[in-house]
C-alpha positions as CSV (number, residue, x, y, z in Angstrom):
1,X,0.0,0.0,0.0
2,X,1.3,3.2,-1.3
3,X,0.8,6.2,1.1
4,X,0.3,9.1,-0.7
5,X,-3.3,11.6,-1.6
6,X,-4.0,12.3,-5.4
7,X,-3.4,15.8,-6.5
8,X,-5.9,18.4,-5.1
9,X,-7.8,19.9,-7.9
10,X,-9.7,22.6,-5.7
11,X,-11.1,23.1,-2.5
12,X,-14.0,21.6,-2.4
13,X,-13.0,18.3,-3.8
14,X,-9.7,17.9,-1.2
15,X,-12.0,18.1,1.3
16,X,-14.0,15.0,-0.2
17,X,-11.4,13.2,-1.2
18,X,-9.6,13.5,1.9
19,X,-12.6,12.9,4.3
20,X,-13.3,9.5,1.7
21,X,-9.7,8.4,2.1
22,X,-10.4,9.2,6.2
23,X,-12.9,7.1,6.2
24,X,-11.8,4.2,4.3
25,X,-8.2,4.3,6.1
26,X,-9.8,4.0,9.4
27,X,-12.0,1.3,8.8
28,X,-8.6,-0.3,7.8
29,X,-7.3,0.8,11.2
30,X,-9.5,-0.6,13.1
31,X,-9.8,-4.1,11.2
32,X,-5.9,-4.2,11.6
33,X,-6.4,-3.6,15.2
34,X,-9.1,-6.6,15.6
35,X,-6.6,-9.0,13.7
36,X,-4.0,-8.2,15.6
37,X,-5.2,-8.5,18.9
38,X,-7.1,-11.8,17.4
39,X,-3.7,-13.3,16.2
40,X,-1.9,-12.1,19.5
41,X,0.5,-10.2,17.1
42,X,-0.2,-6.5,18.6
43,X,3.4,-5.4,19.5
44,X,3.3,-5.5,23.2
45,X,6.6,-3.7,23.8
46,X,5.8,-0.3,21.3
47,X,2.2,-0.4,22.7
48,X,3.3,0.3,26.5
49,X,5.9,3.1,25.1
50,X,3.2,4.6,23.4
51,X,1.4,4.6,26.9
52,X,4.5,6.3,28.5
53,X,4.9,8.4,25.9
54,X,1.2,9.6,25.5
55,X,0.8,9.8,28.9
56,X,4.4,11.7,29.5
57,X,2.8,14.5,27.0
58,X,-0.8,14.8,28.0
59,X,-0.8,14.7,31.9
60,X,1.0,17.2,32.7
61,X,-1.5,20.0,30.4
62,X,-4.4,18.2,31.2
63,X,-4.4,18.8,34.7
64,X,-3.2,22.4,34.2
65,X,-6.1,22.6,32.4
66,X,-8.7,21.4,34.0
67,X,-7.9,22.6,37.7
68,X,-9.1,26.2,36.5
69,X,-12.0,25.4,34.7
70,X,-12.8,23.8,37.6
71,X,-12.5,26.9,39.1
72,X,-13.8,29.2,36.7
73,X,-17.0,26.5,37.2
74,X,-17.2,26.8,41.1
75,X,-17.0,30.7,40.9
76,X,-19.4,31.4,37.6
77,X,-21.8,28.7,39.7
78,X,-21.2,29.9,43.3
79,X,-21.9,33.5,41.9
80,X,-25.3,32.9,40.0
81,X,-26.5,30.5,42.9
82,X,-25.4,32.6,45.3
83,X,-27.7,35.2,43.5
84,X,-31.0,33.3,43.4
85,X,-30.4,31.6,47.1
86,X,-29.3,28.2,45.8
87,X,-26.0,28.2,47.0
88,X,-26.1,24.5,48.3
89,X,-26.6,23.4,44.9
90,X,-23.6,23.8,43.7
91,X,-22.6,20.1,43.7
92,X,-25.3,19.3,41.6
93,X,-24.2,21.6,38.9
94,X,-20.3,20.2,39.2
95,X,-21.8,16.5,38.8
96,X,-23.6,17.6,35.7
97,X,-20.9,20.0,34.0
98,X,-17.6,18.3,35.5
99,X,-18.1,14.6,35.5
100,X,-20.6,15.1,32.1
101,X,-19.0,17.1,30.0
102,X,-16.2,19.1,30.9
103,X,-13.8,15.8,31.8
104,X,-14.6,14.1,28.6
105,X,-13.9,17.2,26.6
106,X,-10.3,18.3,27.8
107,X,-9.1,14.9,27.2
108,X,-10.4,15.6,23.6
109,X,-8.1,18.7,23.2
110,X,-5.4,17.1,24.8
111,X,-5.6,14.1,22.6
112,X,-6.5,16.0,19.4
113,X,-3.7,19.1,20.4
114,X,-1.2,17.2,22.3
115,X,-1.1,13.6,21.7
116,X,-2.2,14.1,17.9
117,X,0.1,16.4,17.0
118,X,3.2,14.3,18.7
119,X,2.0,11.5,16.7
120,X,1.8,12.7,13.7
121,X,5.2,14.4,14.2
122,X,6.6,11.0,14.7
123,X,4.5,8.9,11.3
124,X,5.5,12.4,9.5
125,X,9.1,12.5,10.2
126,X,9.2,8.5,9.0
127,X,7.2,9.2,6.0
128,X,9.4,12.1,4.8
129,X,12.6,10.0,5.6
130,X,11.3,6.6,3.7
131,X,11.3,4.7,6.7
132,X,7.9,3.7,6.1
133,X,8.7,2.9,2.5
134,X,11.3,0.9,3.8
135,X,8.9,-0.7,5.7
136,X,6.8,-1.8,3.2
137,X,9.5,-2.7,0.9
138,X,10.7,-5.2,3.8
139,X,6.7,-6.3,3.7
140,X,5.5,-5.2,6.8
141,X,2.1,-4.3,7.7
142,X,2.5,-0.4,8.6
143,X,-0.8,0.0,9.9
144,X,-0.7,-2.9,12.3
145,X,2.9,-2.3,13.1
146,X,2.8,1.6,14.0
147,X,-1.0,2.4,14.0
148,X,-2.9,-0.4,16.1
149,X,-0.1,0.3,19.1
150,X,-0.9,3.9,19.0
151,X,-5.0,3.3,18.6
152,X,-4.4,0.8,21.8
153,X,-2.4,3.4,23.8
154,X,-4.9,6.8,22.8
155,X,-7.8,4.8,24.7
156,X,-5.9,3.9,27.5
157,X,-4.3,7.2,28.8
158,X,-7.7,8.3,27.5
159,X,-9.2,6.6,30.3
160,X,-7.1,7.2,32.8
161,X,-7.0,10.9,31.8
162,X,-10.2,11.3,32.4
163,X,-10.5,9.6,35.7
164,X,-7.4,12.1,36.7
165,X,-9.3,15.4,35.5
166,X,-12.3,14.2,36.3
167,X,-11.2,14.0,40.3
168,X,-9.0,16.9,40.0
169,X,-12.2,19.4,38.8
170,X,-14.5,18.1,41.2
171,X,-11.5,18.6,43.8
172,X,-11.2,22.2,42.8
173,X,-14.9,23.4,43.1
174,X,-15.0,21.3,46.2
175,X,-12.3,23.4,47.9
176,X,-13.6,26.7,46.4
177,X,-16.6,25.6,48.3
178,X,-15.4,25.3,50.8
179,X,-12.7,28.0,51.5
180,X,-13.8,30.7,49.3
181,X,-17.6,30.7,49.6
182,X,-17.3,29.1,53.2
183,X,-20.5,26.7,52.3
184,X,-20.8,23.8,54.4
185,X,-19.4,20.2,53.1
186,X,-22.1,18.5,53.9
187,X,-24.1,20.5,51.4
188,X,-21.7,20.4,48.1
189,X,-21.0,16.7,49.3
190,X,-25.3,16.1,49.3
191,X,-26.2,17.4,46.1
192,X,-23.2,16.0,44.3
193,X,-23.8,12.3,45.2
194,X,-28.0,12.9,44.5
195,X,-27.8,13.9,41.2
196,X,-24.0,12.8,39.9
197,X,-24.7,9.4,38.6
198,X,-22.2,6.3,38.0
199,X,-23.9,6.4,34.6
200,X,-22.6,9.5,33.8
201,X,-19.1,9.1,34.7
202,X,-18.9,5.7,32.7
203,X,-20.4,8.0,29.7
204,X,-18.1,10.2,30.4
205,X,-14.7,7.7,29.6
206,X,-16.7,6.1,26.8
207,X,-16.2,9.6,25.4
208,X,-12.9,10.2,26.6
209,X,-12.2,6.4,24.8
210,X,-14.1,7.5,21.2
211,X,-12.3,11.0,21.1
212,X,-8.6,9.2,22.0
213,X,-9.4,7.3,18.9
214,X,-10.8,9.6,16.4
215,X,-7.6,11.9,17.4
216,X,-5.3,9.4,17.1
217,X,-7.0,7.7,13.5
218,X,-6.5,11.2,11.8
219,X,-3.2,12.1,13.2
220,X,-1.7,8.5,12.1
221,X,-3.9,9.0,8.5
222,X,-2.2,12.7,8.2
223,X,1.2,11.4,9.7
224,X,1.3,8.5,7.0
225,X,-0.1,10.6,4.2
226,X,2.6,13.5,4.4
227,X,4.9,15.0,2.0
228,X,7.2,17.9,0.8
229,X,9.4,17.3,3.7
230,X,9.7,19.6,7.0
231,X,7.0,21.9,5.8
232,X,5.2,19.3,4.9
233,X,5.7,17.7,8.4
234,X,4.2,21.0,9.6
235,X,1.4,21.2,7.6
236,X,-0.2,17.9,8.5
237,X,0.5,18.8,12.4
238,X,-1.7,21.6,11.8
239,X,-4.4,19.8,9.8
240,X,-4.7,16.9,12.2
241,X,-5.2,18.8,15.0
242,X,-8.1,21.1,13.3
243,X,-10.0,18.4,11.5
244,X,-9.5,16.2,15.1
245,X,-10.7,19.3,16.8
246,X,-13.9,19.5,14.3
247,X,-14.4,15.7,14.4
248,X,-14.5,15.6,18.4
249,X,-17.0,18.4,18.9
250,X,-18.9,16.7,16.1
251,X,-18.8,13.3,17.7
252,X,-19.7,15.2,21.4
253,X,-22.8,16.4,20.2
254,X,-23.9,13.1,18.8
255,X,-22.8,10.7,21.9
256,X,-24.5,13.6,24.5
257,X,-28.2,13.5,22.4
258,X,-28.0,9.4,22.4
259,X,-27.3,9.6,26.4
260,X,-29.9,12.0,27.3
261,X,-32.8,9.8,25.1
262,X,-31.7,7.0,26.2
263,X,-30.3,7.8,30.0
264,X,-33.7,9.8,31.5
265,X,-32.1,12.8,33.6
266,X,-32.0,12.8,37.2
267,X,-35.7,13.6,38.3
268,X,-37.5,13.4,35.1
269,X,-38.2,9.8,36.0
């Protein structure tokens, strides 16, 4: 298999030809991925350095993230309940924003802006230097080689990203809570645990899981498809991160309608 797009012949028609050759390079992705856990021959030992190296790159600006829009959450929510005498509420609103949507969604951007753009750094810098060529040449699977590990090791620090922001956001609008409004625990603590579900946390790293994956399928697809050397490099960095970004958000809005028709919210029931 021969890595490389056709000439674009205009806007409009790069766009489909590049979302038709997404498509059908993931579904090839993915059925790599099934064989080769199948047949036991998923690389075990470039799988866990993907892991490290994933997890190296993401932690560290997903927590910085998340700890102040957890904050940003406890004071825009302490300041409107505070307004219309709801003040004790403000757990419920954490479970619903933090653990619903907010968790899932900065493990997104760091998988689609951090992770993505590392690995298609890495499958671009190959590309341009014919090691995947070489690769071929020596007839080895490419996808199955360098793309299953990588699929494999986006949902895993996925999930345990998630679990880690997750905690840390509630953690922050606990404490502002606590110390800055000077609100009762007992009262944050309440209204968390009656209307943050298990159900909604489990959504929450099935999301975390699907947007690790669709990052990592178009950074590998833009990694493996780029050319003109170092710019070139560049150029696919930028696309894969803003068609990842567009995907995710996409992909958000879909998984978040399907939960709430099929998942009745907390008192509707």
């Amino acid at each position: 298999m021969t890595y490389e797009l056709p000439t674009a012949k205009g806007p409009a028609r790069d766009v489909a030809t590049q979302g038709g050759y997404l498509i059908g390079f993931s579904v090839q992705a993915l059925v790599a991925l099934v064989r080769a856990l199948l047949r036991r021959r998923l690389s075990l030992s470039e799988t866990v350095t993907q892991i490290l190296f994933i997890g190296r790159v993401s932690t560290g600006p997903s927590l910085l993230l998340m700890i102040p829009i957890g904050v940003f959450i406890a004071v825009s929510v302490g300041e409107l309940a505070g307004r219309i005498g709801a003040g004790g509420y403000s757990g419920a609103v954490v479970a619903f924003i933090v653990v619903g949507q907010a968790a899932a969604l900065v493990c997104a951007l760091m998988m689609a802006g951090v992770a993505g753009s590392a690995i298609c750094t890495d499958l671009g810098s190959r590309k341009i230097r014919e090691e995947v060529d070489a690769l071929e040449v020596m007839g080895i699977d490419v996808v199955e080689r360098l793309v299953a590990p990588r699929l494999v090791a986006a949902v895993v620090v996925s999930l345990a990203l998630c679990s880690m922001v997750t905690f840390g956001g509630v953690l922050a609008c606990y404490l502002y809570h606590i110390y800055v409004q000077h609100l009762p625990a007992g009262t944050f603590m309440a209204t968390f645990s009656q209307y943050g579900r298990m159900s909604d946390f489990v959504m929450a790293l099935v999301k975390a899981a699907v947007f690790g994956l669709t990052s990592t399928l178009v950074a590998t697809f833009k990694g493996l498809h780029t050319k003109g050397g170092p710019r070139g490099v560049a150029d696919s960095v930028n696309e894969a991160v803003v068609i990842a970004f567009a995907l995710v958000f996409i992909v958000n809005a879909v998984i978040s309608a399907l939960y709430t028709v099929i998942v009745p919210a907390v008192g509707s029931y």
